[in-house]
N, C-alpha and C positions, 0 to 999 in steps of 0.2 A: 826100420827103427827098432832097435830093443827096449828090453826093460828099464824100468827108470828106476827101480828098487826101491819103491814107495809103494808100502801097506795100501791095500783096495786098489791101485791105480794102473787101473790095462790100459796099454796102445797098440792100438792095431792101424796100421800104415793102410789097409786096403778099405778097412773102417772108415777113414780120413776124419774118426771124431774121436774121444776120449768120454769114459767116467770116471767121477769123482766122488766121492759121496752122495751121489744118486743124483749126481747133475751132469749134464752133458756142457759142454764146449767146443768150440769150434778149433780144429786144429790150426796150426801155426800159416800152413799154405793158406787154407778156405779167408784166415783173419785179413791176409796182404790183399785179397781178391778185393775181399768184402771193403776194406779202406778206400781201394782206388775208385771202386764203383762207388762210392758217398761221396768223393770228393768230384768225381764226375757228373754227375747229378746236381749236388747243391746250388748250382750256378740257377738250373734250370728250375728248382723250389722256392729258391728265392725272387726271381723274375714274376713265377706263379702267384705270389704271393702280395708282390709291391704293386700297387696302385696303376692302371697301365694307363697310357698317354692319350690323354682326350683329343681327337682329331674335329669334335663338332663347335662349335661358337656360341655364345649366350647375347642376350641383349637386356640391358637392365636399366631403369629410368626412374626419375622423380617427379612427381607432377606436381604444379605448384601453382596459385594463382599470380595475379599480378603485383602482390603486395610479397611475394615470396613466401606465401605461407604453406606450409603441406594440403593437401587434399586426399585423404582417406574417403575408401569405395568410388575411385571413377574406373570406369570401364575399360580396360585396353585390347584392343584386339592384334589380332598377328595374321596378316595373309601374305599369299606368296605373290610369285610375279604376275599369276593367271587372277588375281584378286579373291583368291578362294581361302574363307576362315580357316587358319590349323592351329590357333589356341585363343584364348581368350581369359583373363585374368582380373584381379581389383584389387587396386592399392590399397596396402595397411595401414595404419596408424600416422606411419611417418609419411605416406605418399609415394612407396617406393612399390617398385612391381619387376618381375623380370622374368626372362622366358630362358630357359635351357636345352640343352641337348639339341643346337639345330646346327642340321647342313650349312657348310659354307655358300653364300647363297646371298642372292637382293633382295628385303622383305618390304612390307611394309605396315606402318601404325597407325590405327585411327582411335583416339582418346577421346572419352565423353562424358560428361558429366552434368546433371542437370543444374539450370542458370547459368551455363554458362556456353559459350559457342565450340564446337568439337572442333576438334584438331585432328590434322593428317598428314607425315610425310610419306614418298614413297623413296624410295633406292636405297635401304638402310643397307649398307654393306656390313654380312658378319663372315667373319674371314676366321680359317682352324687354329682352333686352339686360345681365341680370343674371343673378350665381351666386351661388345657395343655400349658407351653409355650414354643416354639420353636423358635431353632438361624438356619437359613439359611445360611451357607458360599458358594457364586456360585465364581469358578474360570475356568481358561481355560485348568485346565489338571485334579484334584479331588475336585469336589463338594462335599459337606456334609450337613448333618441337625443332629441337637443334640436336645435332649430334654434340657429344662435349667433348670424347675422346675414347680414344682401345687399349683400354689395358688386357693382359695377359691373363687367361682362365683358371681357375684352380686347376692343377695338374695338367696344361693342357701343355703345348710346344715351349712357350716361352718361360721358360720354368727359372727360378730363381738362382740355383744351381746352374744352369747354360751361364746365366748374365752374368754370374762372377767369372767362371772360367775366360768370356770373353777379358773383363775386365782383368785379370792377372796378364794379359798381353797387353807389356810398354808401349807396343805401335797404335792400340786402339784408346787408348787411354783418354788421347784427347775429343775422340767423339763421343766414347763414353760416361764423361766427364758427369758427377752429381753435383746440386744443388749444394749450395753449406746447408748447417743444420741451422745455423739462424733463423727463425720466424721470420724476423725482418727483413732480411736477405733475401730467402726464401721467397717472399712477399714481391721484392721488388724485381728478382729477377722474372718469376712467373709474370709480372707488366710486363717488360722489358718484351720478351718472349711469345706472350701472347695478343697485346695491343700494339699495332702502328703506330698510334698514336698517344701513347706514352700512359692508356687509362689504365686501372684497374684490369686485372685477371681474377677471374673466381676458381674456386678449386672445386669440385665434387668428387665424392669416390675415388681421390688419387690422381683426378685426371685436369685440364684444365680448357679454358673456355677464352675465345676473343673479348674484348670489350665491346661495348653495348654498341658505341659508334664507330666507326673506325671505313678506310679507305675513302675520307671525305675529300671534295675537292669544291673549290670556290670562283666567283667570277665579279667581278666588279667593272661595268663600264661607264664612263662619262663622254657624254655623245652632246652634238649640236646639229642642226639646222639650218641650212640658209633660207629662211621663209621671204627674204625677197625676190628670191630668184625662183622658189618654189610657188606654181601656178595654185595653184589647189591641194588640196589636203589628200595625203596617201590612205590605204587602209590598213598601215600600221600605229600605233602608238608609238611615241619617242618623246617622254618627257625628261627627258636630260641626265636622269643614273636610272643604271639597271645594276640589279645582282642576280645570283641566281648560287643557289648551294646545295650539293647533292652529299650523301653520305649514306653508310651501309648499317642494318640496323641486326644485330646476329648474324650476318653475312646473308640470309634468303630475301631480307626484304630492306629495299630500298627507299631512300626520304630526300627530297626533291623542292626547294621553296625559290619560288624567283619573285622579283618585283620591278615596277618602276615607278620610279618616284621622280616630282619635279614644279615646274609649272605650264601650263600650255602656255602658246606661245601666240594664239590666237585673243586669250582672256586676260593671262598673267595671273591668274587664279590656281592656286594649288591640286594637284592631281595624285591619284595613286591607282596605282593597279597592282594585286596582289595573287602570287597561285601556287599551291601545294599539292603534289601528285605520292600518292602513295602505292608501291609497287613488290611486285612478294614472287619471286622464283618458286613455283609449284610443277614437278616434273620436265619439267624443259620451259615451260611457258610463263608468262611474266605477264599476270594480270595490274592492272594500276585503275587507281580513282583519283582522279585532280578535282580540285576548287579554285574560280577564281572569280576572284570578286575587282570591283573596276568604281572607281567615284572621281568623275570629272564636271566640267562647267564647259557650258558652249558660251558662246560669245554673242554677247549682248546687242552689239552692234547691229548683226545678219539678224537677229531675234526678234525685233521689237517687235515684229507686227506678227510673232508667232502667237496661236492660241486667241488670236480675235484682237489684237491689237496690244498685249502687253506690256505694259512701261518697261523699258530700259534696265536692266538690273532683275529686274520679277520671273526671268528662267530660273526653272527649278534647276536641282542637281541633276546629273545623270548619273545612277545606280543601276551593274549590271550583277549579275549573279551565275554562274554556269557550272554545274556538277557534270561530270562526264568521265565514264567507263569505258574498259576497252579490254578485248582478252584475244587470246588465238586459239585455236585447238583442230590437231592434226587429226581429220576423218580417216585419214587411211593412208596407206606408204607413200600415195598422189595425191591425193587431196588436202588443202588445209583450208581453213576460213578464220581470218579475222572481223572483228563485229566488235561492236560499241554501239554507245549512243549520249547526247547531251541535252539536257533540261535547262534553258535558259528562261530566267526570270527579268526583268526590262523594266525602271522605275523612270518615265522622264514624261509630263505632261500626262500621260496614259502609264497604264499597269499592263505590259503582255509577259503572257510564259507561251511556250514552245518545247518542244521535242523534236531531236534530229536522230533519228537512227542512219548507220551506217555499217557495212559490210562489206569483202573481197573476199571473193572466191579463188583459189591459184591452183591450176592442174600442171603436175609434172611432166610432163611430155617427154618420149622417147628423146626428143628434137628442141629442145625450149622449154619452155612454158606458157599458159595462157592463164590469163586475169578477168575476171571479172567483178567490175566496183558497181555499187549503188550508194549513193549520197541522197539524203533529204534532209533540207532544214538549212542548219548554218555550214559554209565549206568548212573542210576538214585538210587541211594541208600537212597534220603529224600524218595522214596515213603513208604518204609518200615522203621519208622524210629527208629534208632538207641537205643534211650534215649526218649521213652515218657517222654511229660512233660520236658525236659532239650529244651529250645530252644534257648539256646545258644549256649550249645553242639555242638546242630544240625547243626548251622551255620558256626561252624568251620569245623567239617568232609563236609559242602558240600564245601566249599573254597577250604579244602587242595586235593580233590579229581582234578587233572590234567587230561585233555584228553593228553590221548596213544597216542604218534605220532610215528614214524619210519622213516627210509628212504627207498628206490630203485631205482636204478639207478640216485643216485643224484637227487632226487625228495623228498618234505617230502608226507608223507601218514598219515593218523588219522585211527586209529581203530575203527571200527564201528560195531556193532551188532545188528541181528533181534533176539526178545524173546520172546517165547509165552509161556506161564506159565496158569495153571489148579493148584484148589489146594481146601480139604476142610476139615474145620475144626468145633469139635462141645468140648465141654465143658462139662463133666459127672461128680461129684462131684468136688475135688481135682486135677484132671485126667483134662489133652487138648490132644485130641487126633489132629495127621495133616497128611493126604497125601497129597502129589503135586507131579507134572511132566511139564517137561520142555523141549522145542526145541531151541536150538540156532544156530545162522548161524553168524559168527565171519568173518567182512572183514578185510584186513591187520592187521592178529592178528602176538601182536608182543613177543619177546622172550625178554628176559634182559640177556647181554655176561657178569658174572663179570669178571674185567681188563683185558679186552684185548689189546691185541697188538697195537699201533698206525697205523700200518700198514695191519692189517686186514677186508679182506671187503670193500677195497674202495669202498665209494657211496654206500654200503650199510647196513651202521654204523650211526646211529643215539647218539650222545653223549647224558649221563644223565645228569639234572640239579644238583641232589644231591648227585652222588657219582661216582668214579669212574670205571663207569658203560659202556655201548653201550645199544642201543635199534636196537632188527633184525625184517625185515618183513620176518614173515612167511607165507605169502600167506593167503589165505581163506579156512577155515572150520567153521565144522560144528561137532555139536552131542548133545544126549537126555539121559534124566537121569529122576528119580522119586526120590523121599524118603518119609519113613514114619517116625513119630517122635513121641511119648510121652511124656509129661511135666506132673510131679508132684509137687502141693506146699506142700513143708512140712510144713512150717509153713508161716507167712504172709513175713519174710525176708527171706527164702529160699527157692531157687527152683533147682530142676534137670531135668535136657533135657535128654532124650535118643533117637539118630535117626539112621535110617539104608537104604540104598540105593547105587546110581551110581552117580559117578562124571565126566567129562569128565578131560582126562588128552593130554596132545602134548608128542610125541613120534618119533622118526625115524623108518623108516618099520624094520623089520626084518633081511634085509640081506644086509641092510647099517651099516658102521662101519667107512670108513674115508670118509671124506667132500674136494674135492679141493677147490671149490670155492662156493662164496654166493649161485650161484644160484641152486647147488646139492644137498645144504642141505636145501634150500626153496623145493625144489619135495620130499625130502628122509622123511619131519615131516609131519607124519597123526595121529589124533585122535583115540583115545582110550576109554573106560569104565573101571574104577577099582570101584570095592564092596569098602564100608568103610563104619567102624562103628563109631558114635560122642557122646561122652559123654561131659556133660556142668553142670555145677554148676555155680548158681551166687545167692548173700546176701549179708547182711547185720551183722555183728558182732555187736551187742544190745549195749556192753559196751563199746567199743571204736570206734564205730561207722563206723569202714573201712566197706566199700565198694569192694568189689572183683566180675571179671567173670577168672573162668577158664575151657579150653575148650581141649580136645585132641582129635584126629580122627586116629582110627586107620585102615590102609589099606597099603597096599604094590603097591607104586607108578612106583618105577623102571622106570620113565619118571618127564617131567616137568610140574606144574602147573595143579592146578582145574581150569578149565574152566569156569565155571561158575561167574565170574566176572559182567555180566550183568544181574546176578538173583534179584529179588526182593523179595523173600522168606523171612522169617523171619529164618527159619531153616536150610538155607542153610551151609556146611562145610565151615572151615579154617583148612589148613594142619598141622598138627603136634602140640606139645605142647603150647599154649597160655597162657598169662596172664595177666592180669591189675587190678591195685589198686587205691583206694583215700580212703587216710587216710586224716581223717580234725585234722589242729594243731589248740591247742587253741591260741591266737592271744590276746590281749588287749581288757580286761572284760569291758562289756558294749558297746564297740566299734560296729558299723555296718560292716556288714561281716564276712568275715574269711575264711584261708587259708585252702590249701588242696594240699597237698602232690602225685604227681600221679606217676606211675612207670607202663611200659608195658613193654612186654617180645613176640615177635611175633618168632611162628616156632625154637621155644629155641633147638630143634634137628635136627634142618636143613634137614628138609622133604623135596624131590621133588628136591634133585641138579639134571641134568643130564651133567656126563662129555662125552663130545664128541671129536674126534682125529681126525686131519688134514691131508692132505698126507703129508707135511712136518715135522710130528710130534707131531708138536703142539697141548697141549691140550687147551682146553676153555670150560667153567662149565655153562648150563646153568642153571638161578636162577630166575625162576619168582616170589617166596613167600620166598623173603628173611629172614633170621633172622635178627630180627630188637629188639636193646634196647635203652629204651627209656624213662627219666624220667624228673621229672618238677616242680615247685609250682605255683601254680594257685591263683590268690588272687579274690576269689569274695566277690560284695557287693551287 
């Protein structure tokens, strides 16, 4: 380059810089370098600079008591999967608290406050780049925590920025769809959205919540009896409607109320029996507490000479009471143990309370599994239950099941047993194979007289509630039995039982034949063992959809009653001919629910009478497994 012919101004080409008035400059080449290299760069300053993209998850909560008010300073802790603290923090002012910067990860919270009962959920999912929000309700009898909803973290993945861009694509438009701006709207469509059942949705923090009740379902039956043809009184209730109404309470815990209401049919005097089971998803397990309470009249007739001779009419009421717990909890990858127990209270002539504990132990086996139960006190038949999956069912057979009372010597007595049951069962294609055995020890085990005399057995005649019946104490026994059973499914709605073993049966010795008085034929009844063989069928009919079990057992009894009343088997016998139906009617198309038709037939050949003779002549039948018929329409919704 030459001279540029400007006073002061050298360039020099090998220089590659210029002066100016005592200033330097960058020549014309070094200026295009220098450009490129800032424009190459700046991508990588600015990147440096902007906020960078949060990959960890928050979890943030309100705590509140039951009247919805905040609660400032309660305690929240944070542990991980191994149960080990890694923060812990205390609500402000408002009640809010919240944890940041965590691993995507399962946590879990335990909330506590003094007067009030602590709360704890565990498996809170915090997933990248999002926060967890949670409703704390602390009360003084069930605390709870619910998740409410995930929103999107400050800076984190789901960035406000992404969700428009999604939203400028017409294809996505309609999943992406927003709320109007209406309050109202707004309002109805979060119900809409977040209740089943048409209630209210709450909002917190942008996020939204189920209604209080929702996934409820209902049962309503109207049922009869033919008590002419039925010999003696079953040990079920049935006073002519039952309902039963379950529903979900913030989705972890569940609310459960059955009844039945009516008149016996033994008295004509009004009856109820009522029971509420309350139940709460806690890590995989579902603890519950029931109450049920029972106010009936026995029949005056069989009565008179109860309690030393009382006039006609002068039986008390019978008032029962019974609170009872029940929980499971898995020991180990094999082991699990469910346990309970129930506190029964008894108002009828005499005041008794009791206690039944009960428990099963079940090992997973390479091969099966193996059980083992203990029962004490009153039998427990939800342990084995009836109706997987029906639990409304369930709630009615535990209601209508009465503890066995008696009398002696103008005293009432409750039946009570100890049961200790082995039992193992494995699964080979099609095929369940099962053996089990069993010990019982039976205290005031009692006998059912049908229609006896008003005058037999003073003081120790127990009147039925439902028929015109008596209840006898037969003293204390005991005896042990096995059975083995095969189930085949033939297809996914049918299946058949075959099982074969020992029952215990009550019997008079050998060289007893008449009875004077109560207390000859209390010493003359001892247990027995009879062989019996049980065959079972129950399905499903594809096209008209009835429902049927039917079950026969055949053995030669020549005494009263299976014994086995307090087994928890699943295969355990019923005597003689069985049967039961639900057939569903169709009902008004479209409508929610629909009816169902049920009809049972119990002991249709009246297995297991044993008549016994008086010294004055007198016969009297006893009938522990009555024939019982029995049908109804059920309306569920």
């Amino acid at each position: 380059m030459g001279n540029t012919g400007n006073a002061g101004a050298y360039v020099s080409d090998a220089g590659g810089y210029s002066h100016r008035n005592g200033a330097w400059f960058l020549s014309g080449r070094l200026a295009h370098v220098a450009t490129l290299l800032s424009l190459a760069i700046a991508p990588f300053c600015s990147l440096q600079a902007a906020t960078p993209v949060r990959f960890a998850g928050a979890v943030s909560g309100l705590v509140m008591d039951s009247l919805g008010k905040p609660q400032p300073g309660a305690s929240v802790a944070l542990l991980n999967q191994q149960e080990r603290l890694l923060q812990r923090v205390y609500t402000d002012l408002a009640g809010n608290f919240s944890f940041g910067d965590l691993l995507p990860d399962l946590y879990s919270i335990q909330v506590s406050l003094s007067s009030f009962v602590p709360a704890s959920r565990d498996h809170v999912l915090v997933r990248p780049g999002m926060r967890s929000l949670i409703e704390v309700n602390l009360s003084k009898m069930f605390s709870s925590i619910h998740v409410v909803s995930t929103v999107p973290a400050p800076g984190g993945l789901m960035s406000d920025d992404w969700k428009w861009t999604l939203r400028s694509d017409p294809s996505l438009r309609p999943i992406l769809r927003l709320l109007p701006d209406d309050p109202g709207a707004s309002t109805a469509g979060l119900a809409s959205a977040g209740s089943p059942t048409g209630g209210p949705a709450t909002t917190i923090a942008g996020g939204t919540k189920t209604a209080v009740f929702h996934d409820s379902s209902a049962l309503v039956r109207l049922s009869a009896s033919d008590t002419a043809i039925t010999d003696a009184a079953a040990d079920e209730a049935d006073l002519g409607t039952q309902f039963a109404f379950a529903t979900s309470v913030y989705s972890n815990n569940q609310f459960h109320l059955s009844g039945d209401v009516g008149y016996a049919s033994a008295t004509g005097q009004p009856a109820a029996a009522l029971r509420t089971t309350y139940s709460r998803e806690i890590a995989g397990d579902t603890p519950s507490v029931s109450v049920t309470m029972r106010q009936m009249n026995a029949a005056a007739r069989v009565g008179q000479n109860v309690a030393g001779g009382a006039g006609e009419g002068n039986l008390p009421t019978l008032r029962t009471l019974s609170v009872s717990v029940q929980d499971k909890t898995q020991l180990s990858d094999v082991v699990s143990i469910q346990y309970g127990s129930e506190l029964d209270t008894i108002s009828f002539l005499d005041h008794l309370q009791y206690f039944s504990p009960w428990a099963k132990l079940t090992f997973a086996l390479p091969r099966g599994h193996l059980d083992m139960v203990f029962t004490s006190g009153n039998a427990h038949p939800g342990l084995e239950s009836q109706n997987p999956g029906d639990a409304l069912q369930n709630e009615l057979s535990a209601l209508a099941l009465l503890p066995r009372l008696s009398e002696m010597d103008g005293h009432i007595r409750a039946q009570r047993g100890d049961d200790y049951e082995i039992g193992y069962s494995d699964v080979v294609g099609p095929m369940e194979y099962r053996i089990s055995a069993y010990h019982q020890y039976v205290a005031n085990t009692t006998l059912a007289i049908a229609n006896p005399d008003a005058n037999l057995f003073s003081g120790d005649l127990l009147p039925s509630v439902f028929a015109s019946s008596a209840l006898f104490d037969a003293g204390n026994i005991s005896t042990s039995g096995y059975t083995v059973s095969a189930t085949r499914n033939l297809t996914p709605n049918y299946r058949i039982t075959v099982s074969y073993g020992t029952l215990g049966v009550m019997t008079p010795v050998a060289d007893a034949s008449i009875f004077p008085d109560a207390q000859s034929l209390r010493e003359a009844i001892t247990t027995a063992n009879r062989r019996a063989l049980t065959l079972r069928s129950s399905g499903t009919v594809r096209h008209v959809g009835t429902r049927y079990a039917v079950s026969y057992e055949f053995t030669d009894l020549k005494a009263a009653v299976p014994m086995a009343s307090f087994s928890t088997q699943p295969d355990r016998s019923e005597p003689g001919l069985n049967l039961a139906l639900r057939q569903p009617i169709p009902f008004i198309p479209f409508a929610a629910g629909h009816i169902e038709a049920t009809a049972e037939i119990r002991n249709l050949l009246a297995q297991g009478y044993l008549p016994l003779s008086l010294t004055d002549g007198q016969q009297i039948l006893v009938v522990n497994a009555p024939r019982v018929f029995r049908g109804g329409l059920a309306f569920v919704f």
